[in-house]
N, C-alpha and C positions, 0 to 999 in steps of 0.2 A: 447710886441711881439718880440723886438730885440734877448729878451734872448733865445730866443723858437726856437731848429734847427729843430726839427720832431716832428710831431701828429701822434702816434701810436696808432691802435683800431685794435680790433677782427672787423671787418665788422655784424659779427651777432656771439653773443659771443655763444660759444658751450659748453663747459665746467659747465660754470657755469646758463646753463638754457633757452639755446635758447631762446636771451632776442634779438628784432628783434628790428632795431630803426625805429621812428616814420616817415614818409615822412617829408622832409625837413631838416632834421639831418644831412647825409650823404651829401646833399648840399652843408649844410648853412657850415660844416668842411671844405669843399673844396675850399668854396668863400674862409674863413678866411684863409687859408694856402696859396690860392695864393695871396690875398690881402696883407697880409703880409710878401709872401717871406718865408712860413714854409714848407718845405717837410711833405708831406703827404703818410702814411705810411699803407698800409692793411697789415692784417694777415688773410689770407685766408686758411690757415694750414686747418682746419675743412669744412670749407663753402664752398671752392673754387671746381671745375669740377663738377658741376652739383646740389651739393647736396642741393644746395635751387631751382633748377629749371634754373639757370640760370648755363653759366658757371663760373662765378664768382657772389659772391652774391653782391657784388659792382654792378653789372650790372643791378641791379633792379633800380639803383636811377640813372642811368646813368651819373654815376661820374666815373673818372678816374684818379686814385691815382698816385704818383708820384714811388712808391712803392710796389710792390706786394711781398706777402711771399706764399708759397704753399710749399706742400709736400704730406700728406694721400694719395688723389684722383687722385696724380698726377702717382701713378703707382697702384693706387688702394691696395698699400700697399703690395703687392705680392711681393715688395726688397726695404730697405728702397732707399728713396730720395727725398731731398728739393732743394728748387730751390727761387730764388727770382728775378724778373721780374724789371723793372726799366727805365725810360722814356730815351730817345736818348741822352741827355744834361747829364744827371748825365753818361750812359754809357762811355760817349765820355771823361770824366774828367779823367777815369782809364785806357784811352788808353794813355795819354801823363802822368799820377801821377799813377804809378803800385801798387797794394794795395797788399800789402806781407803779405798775411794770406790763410788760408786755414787750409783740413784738410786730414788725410792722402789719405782717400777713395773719396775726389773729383774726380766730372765726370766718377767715375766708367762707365765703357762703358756699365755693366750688366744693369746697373742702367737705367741708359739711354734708352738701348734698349727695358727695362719695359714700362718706361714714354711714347717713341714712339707705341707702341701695342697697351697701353689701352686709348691714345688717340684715336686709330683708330677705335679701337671695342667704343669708343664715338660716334665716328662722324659716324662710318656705321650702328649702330642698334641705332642711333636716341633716344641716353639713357638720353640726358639733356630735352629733349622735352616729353621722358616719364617721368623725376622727375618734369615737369613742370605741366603736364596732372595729373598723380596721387597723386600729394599735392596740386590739387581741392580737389579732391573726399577722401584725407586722412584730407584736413581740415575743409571735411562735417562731416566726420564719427567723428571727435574728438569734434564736435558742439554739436552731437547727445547723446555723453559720457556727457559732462558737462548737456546738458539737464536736462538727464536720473538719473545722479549717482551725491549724494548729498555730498560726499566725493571728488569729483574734483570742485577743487578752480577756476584752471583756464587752461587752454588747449592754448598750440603754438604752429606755425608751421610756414614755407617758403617752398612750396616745398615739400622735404622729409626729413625734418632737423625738428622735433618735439620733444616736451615734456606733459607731466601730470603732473601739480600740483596738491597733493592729502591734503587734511586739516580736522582737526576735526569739524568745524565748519565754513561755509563762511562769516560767520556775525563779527566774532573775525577773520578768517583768521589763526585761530592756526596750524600749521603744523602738518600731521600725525606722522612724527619724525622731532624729533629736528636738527638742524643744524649738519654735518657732524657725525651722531648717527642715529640707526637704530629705528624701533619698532617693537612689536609683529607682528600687525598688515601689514608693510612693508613687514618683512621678511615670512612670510604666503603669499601674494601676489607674491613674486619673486620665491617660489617655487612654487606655481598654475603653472604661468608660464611654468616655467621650465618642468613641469609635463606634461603642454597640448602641450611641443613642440616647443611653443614660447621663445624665446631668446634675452632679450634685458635688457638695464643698468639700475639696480633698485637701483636708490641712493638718500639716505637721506630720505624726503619726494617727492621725482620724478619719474618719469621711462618715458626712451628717446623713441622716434617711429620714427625711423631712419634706415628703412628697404633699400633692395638695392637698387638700381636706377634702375637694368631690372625688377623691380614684377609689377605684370599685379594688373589691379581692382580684381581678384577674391580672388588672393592671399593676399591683402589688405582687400577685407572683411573680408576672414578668419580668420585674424589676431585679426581686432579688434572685432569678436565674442569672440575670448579666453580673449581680454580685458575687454569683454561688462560683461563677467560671471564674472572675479576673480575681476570686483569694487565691488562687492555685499560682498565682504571680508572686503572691507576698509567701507565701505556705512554704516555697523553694527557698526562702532565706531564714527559715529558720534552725534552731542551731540544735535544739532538744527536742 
C-alpha cells in the first residue's frame, strides 16, 4: 500500500456500459484508502449532477471521496467546463505550495456563469429528485423489456443513467454485434429509432436510455413503446 498515492474509479462507469458497483464496493475502497493513507479519487464527469438520481453518484453509498472530478452536468454542457472538488487538507497544501499549471481558458467567467444557472434551474425545478422518481419507473419499464424481448441480455440503470444489452442468445450470451463492430441487425434498430423520433447511442451491441432529467412519466412511456416495437427487430435474430 506504501507505493499507492491515488485510487481512481468512474464512480459508475458510463462509457463503457453503465456497469453500477455492488453495495459495499464503494465502501470497502474508501476504508482501504483511508486505512492506508490513499487518496481517493471520483470521476464523476458522466454520473455526477443528477444523472443517477443523486447529485453525485458517490452519494448513493454515502462515501465521500477525497477527490471529485465533474464537468457534463455541471453546465449541462451548453459551454464547455470542468471542475474538480477536493477535501479542505489537500486545498489548504496549494495555498502555501502554489501549483503552476493550468490552461489558457481557466475560470472563464462565461463558463462559470453557465455552471451557476444550471445549478439553479437544479435546485428550483427539483430535477435530481425527478431523475430520482423517474429511474423507478425507467428501471420498471427496462424489467418489463428483458421480460418481454428475448434478445435483451440484460438491462441497467441508476436513476437515468441506463443501458440495453442486446445478444443473440442469453444461454451463450453471444453479443448482437461484436465488440466495437456493428451488425445488420444493430444498425436496423438505430434507424427505427431514428425514424419514430427517438434519439439515443446505439453502440456495439447496446443502446444507452439516458434521457433528460426534466421528462415527466409520460414522456418516458413513450419512449420505451418506440423501444418495446423496434426489439422485435433484434428478437428475430435470435437463435434460443
Amino acid at each position: 500500500p506504501h507505493t499507492i498515492a491515488a485510487f481512481i474509479l468512474e464512480t459508475v462507469t458510463g462509457t463503457n456500459g453503465i456497469l453500477v458497483p455492488p453495495d459495499g464496493y464503494m465502501q470497502g475502497v474508501r476504508e482501504l484508502c483511508t486505512k492506508y493513507g490513499i487518496l481517493m479519487i471520483a470521476d464523476e464527469v458522466m454520473a455526477g449532477f443528477g444523472r443517477t438520481g443523486e447529485w453525485f453518484a458517490v452519494d448513493h453509498w454515502k462515501v465521500v471521496p477525497d477527490l471529485i472530478c465533474m464537468a457534463k452536468g455541471l453546465t449541462s454542457s451548453y459551454l464547455p467546463l470542468g471542475a474538480v472538488g477536493m477535501r479542505h487538507h489537500i486545498a489548504q497544501h496549494f495555498q502555501d505550495k502554489v501549483f503552476f499549471g493550468g490552461l489558457t481558458y481557466n475560470s472563464h467567467p462565461m463558463g462559470c456563469a453557465a455552471a451557476l444557472a444550471t445549478i439553479r434551474v437544479y435546485e428550483e425545478d427539483r430535477l435530481i429528485d425527478n431523475a430520482k422518481k423517474m429511474g423507478a419507473v425507467m428501471k420498471k419499464l427496462g424489467a418489463e423489456l428483458q421480460k418481454k424481448h428475448p434478445s435483451v441480455g440484460e438491462v441497467r440503470s441508476i436513476g437515468l443513467f441506463g443501458i440495453v444489452e442486446l445478444v443473440r442468445s442469453r444461454r451463450t450470451k453471444q453479443p448482437m454485434a461484436p465488440f466495437n463492430g456493428t451488425s445488420e441487425e444493430m444498425a436496423a434498430l438505430g434507424r427505427f429509432f431514428r425514424e419514430q423520433g427517438l434519439y439515443t447511442l446505439v453502440r456495439w451491441n447496446t443502446f444507452y436510455t439516458n434521457p433528460p432529467l426534466c421528462i415527466n412519466e409520460e414522456q418516458l412511456r413513450e419512449a420505451f413503446a418506440i423501444i418495446d416495437k423496434g426489439l422485435e427487430i433484434t428478437d428475430r435474430a435470435v437463435k434460443d
